[in-house]
mmCIF file of the N, C-alpha and C atoms, coordinates in Angstrom:
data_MODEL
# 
_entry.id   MODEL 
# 
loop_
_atom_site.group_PDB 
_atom_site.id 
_atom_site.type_symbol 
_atom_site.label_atom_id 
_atom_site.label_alt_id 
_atom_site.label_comp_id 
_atom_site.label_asym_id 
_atom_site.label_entity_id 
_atom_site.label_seq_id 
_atom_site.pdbx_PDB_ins_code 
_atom_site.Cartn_x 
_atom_site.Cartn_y 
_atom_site.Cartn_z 
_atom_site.occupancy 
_atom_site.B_iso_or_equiv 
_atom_site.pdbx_formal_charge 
_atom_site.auth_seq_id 
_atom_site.auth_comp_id 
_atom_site.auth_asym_id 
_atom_site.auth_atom_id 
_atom_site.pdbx_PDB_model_num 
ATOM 1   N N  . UNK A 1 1  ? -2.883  20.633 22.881 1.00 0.00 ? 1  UNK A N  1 
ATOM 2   C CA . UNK A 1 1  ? -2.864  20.014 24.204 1.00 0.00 ? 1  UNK A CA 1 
ATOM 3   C C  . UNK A 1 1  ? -1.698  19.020 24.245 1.00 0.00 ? 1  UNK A C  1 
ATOM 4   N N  . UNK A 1 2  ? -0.736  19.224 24.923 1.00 0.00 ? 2  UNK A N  1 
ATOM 5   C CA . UNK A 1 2  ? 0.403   18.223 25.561 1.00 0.00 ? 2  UNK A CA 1 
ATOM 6   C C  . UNK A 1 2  ? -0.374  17.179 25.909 1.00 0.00 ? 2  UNK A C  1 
ATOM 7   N N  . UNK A 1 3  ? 0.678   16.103 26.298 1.00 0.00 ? 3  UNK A N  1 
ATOM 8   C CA . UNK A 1 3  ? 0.387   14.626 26.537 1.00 0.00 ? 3  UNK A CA 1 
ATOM 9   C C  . UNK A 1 3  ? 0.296   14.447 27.884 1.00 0.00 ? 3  UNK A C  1 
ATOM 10  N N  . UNK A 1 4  ? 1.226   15.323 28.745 1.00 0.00 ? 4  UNK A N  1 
ATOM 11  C CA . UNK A 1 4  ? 0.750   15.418 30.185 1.00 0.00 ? 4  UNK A CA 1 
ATOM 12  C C  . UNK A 1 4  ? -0.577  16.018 30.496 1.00 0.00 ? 4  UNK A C  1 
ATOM 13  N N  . UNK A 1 5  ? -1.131  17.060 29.829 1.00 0.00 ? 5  UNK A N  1 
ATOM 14  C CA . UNK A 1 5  ? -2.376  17.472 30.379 1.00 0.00 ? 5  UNK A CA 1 
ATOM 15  C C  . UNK A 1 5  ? -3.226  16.088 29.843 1.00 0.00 ? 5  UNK A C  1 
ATOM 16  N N  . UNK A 1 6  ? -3.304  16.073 28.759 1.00 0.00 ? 6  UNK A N  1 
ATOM 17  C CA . UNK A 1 6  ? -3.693  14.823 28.255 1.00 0.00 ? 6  UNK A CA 1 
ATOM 18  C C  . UNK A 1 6  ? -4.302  13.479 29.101 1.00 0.00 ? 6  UNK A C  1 
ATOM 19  N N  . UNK A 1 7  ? -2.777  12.963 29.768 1.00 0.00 ? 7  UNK A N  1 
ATOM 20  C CA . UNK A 1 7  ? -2.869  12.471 30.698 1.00 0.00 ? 7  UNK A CA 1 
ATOM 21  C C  . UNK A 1 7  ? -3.583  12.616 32.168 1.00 0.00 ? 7  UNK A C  1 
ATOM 22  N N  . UNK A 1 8  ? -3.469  13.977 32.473 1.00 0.00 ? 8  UNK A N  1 
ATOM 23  C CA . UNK A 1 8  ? -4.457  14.359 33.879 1.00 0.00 ? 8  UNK A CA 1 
ATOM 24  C C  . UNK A 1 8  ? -6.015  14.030 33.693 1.00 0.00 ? 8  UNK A C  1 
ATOM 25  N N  . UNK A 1 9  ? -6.602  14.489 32.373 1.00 0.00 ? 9  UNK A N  1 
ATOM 26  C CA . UNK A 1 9  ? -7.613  14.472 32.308 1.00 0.00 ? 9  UNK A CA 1 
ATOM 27  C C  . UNK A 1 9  ? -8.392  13.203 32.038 1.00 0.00 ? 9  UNK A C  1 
ATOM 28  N N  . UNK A 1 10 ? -7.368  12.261 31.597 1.00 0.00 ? 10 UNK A N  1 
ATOM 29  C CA . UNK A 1 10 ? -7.722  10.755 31.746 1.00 0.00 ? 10 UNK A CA 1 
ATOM 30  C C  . UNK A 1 10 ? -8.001  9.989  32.939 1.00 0.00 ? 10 UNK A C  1 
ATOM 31  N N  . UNK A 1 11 ? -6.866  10.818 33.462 1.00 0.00 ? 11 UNK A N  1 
ATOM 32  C CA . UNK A 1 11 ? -6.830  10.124 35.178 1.00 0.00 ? 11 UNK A CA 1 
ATOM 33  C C  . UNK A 1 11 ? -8.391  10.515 35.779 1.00 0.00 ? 11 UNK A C  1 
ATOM 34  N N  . UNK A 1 12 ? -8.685  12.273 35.356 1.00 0.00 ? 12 UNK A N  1 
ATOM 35  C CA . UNK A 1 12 ? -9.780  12.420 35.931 1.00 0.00 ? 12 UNK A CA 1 
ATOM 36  C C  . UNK A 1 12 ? -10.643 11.770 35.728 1.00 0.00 ? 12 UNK A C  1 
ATOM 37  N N  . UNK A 1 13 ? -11.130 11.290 34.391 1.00 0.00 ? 13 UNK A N  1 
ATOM 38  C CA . UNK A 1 13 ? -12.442 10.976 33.796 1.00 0.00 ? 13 UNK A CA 1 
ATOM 39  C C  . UNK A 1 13 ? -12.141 9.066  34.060 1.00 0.00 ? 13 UNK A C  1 
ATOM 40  N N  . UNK A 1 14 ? -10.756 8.445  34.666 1.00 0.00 ? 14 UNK A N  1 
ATOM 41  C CA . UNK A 1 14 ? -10.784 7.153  34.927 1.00 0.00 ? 14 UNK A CA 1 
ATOM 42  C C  . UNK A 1 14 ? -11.281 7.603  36.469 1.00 0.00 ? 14 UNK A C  1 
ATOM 43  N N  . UNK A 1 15 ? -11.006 8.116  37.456 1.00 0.00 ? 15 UNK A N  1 
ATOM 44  C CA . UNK A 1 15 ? -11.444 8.455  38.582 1.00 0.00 ? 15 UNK A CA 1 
ATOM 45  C C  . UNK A 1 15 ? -13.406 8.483  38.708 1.00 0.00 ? 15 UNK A C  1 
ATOM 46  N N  . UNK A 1 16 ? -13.675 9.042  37.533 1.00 0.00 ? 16 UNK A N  1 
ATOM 47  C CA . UNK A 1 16 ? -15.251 9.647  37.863 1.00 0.00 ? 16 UNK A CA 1 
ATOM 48  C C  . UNK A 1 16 ? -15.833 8.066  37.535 1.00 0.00 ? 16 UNK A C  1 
ATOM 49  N N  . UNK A 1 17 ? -15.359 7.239  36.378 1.00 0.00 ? 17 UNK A N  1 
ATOM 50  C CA . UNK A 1 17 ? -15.751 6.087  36.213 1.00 0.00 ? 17 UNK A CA 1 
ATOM 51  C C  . UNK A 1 17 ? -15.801 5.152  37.010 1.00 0.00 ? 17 UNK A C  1 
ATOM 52  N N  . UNK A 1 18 ? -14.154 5.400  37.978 1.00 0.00 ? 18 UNK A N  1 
ATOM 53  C CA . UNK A 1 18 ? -14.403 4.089  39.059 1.00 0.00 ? 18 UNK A CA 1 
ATOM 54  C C  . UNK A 1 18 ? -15.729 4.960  40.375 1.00 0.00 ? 18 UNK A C  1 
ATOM 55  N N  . UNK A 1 19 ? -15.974 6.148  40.322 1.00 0.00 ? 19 UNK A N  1 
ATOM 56  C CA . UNK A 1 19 ? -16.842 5.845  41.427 1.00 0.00 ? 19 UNK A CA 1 
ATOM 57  C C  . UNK A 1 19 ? -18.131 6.055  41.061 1.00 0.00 ? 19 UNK A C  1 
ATOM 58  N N  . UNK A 1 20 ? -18.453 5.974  39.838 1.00 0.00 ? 20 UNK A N  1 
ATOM 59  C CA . UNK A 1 20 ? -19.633 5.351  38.932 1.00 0.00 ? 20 UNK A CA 1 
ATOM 60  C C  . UNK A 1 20 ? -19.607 4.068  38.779 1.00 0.00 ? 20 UNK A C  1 
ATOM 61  N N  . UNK A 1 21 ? -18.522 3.391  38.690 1.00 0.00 ? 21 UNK A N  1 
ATOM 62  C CA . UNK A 1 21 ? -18.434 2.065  39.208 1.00 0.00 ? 21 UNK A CA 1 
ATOM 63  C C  . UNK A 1 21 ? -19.456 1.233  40.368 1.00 0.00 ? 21 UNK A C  1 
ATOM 64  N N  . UNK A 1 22 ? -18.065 1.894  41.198 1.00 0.00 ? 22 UNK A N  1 
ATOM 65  C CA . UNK A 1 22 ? -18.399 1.522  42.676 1.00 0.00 ? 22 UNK A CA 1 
ATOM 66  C C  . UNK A 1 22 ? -19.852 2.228  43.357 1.00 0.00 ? 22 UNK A C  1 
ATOM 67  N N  . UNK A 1 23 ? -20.451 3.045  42.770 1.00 0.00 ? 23 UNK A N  1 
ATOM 68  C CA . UNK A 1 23 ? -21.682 3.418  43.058 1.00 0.00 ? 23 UNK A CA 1 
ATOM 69  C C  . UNK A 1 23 ? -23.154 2.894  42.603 1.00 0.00 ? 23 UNK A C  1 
ATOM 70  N N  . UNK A 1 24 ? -22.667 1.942  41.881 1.00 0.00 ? 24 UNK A N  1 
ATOM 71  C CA . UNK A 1 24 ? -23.938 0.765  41.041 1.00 0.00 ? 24 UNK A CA 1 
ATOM 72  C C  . UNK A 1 24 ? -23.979 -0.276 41.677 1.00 0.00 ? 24 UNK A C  1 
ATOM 73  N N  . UNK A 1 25 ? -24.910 -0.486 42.741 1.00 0.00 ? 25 UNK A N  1 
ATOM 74  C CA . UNK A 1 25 ? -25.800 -1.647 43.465 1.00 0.00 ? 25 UNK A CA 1 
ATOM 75  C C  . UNK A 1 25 ? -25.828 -2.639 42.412 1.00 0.00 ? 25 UNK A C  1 
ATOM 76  N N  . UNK A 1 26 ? -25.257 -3.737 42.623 1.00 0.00 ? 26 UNK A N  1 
ATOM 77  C CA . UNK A 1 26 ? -25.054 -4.694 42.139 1.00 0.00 ? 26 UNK A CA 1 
ATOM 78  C C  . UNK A 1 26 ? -25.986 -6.067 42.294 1.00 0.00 ? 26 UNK A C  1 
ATOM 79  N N  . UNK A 1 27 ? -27.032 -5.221 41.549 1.00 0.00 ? 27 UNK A N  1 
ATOM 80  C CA . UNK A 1 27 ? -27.999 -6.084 41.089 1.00 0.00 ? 27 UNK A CA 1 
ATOM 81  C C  . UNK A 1 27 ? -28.390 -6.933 39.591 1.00 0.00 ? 27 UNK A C  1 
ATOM 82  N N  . UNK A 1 28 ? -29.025 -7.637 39.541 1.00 0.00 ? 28 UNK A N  1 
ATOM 83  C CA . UNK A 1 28 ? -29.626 -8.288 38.353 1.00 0.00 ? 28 UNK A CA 1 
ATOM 84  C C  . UNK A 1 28 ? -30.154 -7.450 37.432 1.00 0.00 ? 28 UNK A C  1 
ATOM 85  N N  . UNK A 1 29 ? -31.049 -6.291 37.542 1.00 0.00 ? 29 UNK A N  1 
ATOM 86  C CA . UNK A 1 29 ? -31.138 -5.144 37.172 1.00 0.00 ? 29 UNK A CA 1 
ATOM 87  C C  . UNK A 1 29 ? -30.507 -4.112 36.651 1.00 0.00 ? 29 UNK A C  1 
ATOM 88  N N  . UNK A 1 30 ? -29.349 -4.408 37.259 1.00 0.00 ? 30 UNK A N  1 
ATOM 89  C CA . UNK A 1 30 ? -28.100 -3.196 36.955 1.00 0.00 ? 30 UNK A CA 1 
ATOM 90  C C  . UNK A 1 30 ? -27.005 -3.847 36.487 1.00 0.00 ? 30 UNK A C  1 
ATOM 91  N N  . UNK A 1 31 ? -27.513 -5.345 35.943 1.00 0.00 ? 31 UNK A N  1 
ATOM 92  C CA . UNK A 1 31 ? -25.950 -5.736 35.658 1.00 0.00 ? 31 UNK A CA 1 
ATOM 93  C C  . UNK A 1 31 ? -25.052 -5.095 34.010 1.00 0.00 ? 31 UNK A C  1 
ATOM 94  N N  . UNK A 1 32 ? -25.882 -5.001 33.520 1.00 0.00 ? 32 UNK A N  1 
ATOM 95  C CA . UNK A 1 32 ? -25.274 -3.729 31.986 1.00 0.00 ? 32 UNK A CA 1 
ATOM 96  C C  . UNK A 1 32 ? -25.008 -2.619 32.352 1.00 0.00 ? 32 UNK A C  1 
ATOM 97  N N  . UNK A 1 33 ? -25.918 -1.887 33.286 1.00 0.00 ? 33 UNK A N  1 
ATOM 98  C CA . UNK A 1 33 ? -24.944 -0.440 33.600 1.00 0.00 ? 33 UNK A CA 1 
ATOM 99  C C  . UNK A 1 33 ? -23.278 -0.871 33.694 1.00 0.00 ? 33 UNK A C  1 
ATOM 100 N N  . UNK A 1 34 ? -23.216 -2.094 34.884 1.00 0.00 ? 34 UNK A N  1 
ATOM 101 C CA . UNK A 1 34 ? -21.776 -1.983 35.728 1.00 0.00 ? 34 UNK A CA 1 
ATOM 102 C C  . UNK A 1 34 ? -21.195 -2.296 34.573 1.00 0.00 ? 34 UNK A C  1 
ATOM 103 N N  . UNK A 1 35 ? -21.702 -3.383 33.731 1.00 0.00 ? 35 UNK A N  1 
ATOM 104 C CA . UNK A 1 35 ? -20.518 -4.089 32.100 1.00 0.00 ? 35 UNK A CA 1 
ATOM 105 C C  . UNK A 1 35 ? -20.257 -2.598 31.214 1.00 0.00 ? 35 UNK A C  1 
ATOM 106 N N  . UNK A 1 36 ? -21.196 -1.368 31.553 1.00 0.00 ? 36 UNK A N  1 
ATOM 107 C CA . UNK A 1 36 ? -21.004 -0.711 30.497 1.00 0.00 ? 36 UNK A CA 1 
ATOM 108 C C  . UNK A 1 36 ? -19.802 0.401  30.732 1.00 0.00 ? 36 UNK A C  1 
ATOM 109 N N  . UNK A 1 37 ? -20.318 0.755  32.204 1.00 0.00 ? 37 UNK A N  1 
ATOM 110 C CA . UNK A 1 37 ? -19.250 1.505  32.641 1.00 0.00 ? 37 UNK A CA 1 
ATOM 111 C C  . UNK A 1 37 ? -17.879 0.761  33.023 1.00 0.00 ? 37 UNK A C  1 
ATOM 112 N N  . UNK A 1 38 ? -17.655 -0.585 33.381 1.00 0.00 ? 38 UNK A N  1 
ATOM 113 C CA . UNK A 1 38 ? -16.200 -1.477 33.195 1.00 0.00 ? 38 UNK A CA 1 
ATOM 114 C C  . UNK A 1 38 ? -15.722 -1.305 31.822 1.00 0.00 ? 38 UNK A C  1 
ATOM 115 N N  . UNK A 1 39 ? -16.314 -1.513 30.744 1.00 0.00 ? 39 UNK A N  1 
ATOM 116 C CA . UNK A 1 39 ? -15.788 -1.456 29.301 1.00 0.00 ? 39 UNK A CA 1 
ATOM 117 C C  . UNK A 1 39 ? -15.397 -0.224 29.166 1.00 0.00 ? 39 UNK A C  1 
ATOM 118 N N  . UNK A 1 40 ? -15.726 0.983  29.374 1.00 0.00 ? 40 UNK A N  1 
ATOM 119 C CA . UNK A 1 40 ? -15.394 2.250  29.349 1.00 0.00 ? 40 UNK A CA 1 
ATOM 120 C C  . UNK A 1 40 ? -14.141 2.523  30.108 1.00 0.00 ? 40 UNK A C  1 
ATOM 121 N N  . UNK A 1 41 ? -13.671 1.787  31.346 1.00 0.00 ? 41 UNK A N  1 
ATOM 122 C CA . UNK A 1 41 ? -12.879 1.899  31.760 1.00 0.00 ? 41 UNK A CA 1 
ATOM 123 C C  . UNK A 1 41 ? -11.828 0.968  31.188 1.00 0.00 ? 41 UNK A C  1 
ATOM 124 N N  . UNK A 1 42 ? -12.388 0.021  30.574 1.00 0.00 ? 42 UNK A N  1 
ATOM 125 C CA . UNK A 1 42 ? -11.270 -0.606 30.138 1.00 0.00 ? 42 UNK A CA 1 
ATOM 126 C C  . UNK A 1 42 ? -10.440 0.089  28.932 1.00 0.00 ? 42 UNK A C  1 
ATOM 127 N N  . UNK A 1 43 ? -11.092 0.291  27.796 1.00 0.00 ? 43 UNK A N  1 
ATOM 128 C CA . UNK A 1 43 ? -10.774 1.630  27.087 1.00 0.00 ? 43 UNK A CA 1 
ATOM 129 C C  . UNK A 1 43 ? -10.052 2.649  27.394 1.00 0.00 ? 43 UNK A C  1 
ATOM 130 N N  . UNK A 1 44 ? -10.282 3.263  28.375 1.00 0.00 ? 44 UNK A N  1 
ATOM 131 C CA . UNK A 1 44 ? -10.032 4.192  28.833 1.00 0.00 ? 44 UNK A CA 1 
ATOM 132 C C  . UNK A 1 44 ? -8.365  3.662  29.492 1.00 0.00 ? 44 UNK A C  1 
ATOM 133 N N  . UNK A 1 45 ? -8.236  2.465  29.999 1.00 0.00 ? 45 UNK A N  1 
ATOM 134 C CA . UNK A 1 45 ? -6.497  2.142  30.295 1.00 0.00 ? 45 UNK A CA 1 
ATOM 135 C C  . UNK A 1 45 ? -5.787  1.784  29.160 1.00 0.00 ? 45 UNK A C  1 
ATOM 136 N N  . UNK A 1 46 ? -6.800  1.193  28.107 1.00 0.00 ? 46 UNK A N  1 
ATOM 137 C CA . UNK A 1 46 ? -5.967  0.873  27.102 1.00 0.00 ? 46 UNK A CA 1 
ATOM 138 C C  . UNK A 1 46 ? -5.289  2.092  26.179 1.00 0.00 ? 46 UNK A C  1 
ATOM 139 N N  . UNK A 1 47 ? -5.976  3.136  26.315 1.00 0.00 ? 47 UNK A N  1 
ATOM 140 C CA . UNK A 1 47 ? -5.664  4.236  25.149 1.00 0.00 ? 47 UNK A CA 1 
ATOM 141 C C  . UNK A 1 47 ? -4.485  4.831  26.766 1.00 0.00 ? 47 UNK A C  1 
ATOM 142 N N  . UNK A 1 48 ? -5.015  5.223  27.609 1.00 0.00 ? 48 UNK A N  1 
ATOM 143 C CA . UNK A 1 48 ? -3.629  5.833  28.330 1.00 0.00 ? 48 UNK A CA 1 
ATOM 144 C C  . UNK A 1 48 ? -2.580  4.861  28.292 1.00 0.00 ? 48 UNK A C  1 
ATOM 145 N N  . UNK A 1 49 ? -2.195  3.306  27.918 1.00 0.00 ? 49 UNK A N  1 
ATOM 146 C CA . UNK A 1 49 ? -1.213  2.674  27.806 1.00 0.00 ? 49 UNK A CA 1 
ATOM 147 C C  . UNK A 1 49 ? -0.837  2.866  26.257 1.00 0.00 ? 49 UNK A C  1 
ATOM 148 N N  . UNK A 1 50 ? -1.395  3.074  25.645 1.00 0.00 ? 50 UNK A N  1 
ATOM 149 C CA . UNK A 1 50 ? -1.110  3.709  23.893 1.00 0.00 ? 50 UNK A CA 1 
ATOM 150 C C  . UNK A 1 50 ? -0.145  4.827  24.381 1.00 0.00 ? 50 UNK A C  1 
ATOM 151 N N  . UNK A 1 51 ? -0.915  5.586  24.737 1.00 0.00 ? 51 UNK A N  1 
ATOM 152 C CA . UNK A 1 51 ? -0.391  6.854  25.108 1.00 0.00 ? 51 UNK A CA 1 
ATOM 153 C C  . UNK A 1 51 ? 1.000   6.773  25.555 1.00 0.00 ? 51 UNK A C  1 
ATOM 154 N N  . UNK A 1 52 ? 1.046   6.176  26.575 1.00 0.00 ? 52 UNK A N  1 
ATOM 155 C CA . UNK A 1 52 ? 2.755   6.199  27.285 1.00 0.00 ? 52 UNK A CA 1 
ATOM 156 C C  . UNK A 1 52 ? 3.780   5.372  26.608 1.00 0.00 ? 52 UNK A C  1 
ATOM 157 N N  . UNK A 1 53 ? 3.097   4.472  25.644 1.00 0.00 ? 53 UNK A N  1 
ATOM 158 C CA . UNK A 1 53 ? 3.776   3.771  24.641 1.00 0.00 ? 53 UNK A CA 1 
ATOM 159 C C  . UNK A 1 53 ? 4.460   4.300  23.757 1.00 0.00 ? 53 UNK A C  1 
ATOM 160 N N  . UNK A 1 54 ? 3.599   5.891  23.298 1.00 0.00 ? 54 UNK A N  1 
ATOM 161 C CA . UNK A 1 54 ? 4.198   6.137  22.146 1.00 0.00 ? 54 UNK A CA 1 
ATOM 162 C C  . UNK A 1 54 ? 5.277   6.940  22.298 1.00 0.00 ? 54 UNK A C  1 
ATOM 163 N N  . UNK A 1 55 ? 6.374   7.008  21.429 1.00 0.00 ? 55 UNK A N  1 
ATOM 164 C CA . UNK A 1 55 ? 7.442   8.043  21.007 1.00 0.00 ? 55 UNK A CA 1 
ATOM 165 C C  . UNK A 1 55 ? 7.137   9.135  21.292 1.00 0.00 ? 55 UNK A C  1 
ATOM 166 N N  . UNK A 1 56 ? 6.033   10.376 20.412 1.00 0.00 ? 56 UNK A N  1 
ATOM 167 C CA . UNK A 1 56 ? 5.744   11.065 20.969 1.00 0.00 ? 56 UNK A CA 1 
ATOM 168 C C  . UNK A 1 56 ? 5.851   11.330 22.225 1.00 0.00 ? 56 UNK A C  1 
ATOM 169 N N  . UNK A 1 57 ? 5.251   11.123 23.204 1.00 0.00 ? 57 UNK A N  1 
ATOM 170 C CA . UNK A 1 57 ? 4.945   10.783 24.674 1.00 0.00 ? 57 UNK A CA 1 
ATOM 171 C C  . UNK A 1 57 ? 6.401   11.079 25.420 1.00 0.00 ? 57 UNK A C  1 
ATOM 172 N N  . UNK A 1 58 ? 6.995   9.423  24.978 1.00 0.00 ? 58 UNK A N  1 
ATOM 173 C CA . UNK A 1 58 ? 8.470   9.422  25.395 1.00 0.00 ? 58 UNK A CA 1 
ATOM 174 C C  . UNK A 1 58 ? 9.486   10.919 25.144 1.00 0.00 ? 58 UNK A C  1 
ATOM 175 N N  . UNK A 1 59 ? 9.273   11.173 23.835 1.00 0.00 ? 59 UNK A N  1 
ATOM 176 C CA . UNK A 1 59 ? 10.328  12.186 23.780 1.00 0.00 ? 59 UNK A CA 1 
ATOM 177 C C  . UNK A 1 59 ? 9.734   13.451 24.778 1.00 0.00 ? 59 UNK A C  1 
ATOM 178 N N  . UNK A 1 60 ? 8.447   13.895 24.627 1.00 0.00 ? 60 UNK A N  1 
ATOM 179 C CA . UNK A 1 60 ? 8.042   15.097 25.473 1.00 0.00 ? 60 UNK A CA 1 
ATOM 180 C C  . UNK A 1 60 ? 8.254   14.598 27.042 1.00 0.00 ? 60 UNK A C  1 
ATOM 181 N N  . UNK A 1 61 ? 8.304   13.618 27.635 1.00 0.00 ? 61 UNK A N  1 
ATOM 182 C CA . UNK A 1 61 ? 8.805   13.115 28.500 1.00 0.00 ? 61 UNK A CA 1 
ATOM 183 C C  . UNK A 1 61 ? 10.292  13.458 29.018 1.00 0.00 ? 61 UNK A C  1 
ATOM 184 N N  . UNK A 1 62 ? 11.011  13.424 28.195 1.00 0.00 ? 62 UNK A N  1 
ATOM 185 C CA . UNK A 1 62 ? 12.483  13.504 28.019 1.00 0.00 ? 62 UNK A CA 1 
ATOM 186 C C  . UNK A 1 62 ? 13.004  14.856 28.193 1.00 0.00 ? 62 UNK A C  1 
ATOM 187 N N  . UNK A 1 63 ? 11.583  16.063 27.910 1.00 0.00 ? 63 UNK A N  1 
ATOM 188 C CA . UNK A 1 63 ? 11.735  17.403 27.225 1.00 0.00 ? 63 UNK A CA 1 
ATOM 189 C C  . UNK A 1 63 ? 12.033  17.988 28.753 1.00 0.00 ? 63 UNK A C  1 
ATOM 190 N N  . UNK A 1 64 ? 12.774  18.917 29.101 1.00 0.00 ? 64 UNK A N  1 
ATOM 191 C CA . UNK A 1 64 ? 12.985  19.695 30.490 1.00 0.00 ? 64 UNK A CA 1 
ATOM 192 C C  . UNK A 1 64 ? 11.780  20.177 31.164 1.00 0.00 ? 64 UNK A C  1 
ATOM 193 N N  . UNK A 1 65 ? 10.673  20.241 30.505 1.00 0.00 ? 65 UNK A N  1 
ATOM 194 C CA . UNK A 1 65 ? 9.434   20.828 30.039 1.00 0.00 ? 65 UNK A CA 1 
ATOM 195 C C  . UNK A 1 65 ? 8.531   19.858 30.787 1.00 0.00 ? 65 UNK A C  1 
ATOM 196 N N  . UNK A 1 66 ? 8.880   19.025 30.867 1.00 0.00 ? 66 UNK A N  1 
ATOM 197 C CA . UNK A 1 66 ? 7.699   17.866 31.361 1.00 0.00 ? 66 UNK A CA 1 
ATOM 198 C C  . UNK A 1 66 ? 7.641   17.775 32.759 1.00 0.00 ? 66 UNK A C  1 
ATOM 199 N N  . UNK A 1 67 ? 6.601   18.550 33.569 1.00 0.00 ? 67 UNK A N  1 
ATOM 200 C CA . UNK A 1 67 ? 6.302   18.079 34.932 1.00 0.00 ? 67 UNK A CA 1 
ATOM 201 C C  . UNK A 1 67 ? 5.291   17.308 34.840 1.00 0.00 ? 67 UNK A C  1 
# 
């Protein structure tokens, strides 16, 4: 798996999180769901900023190959 598909599927699975997010009634009750699914997302930007960080990445970036 390339780093661009890579990348799509992050986007997807950051997409499904924010509206698992935004779909938790923000109650006293529910306040660990929302911390659990925020931490997941936070993760989830930190490794796609790994990602675009790395060399790897950059050079297939560079490659004619990369839409």
């Amino acid at each position: 798996m390339v780093y661009k598909e890579i990348l799509k599927k992050l986007e997807l699975i950051e997409s499904q999180l924010d509206d698992a997010y935004y779909s938790i009634p923000e109650y006293q009750s529910t306040s660990d769901a929302l911390s659990y699914v925020d931490s997941a997302r936070c993760e989830l930007y930190s490794l796609r900023d790994d990602i675009e960080k790395s060399e790897s990445y950059s050079k297939e970036k560079n490659n004619k190959n990369f839409i």
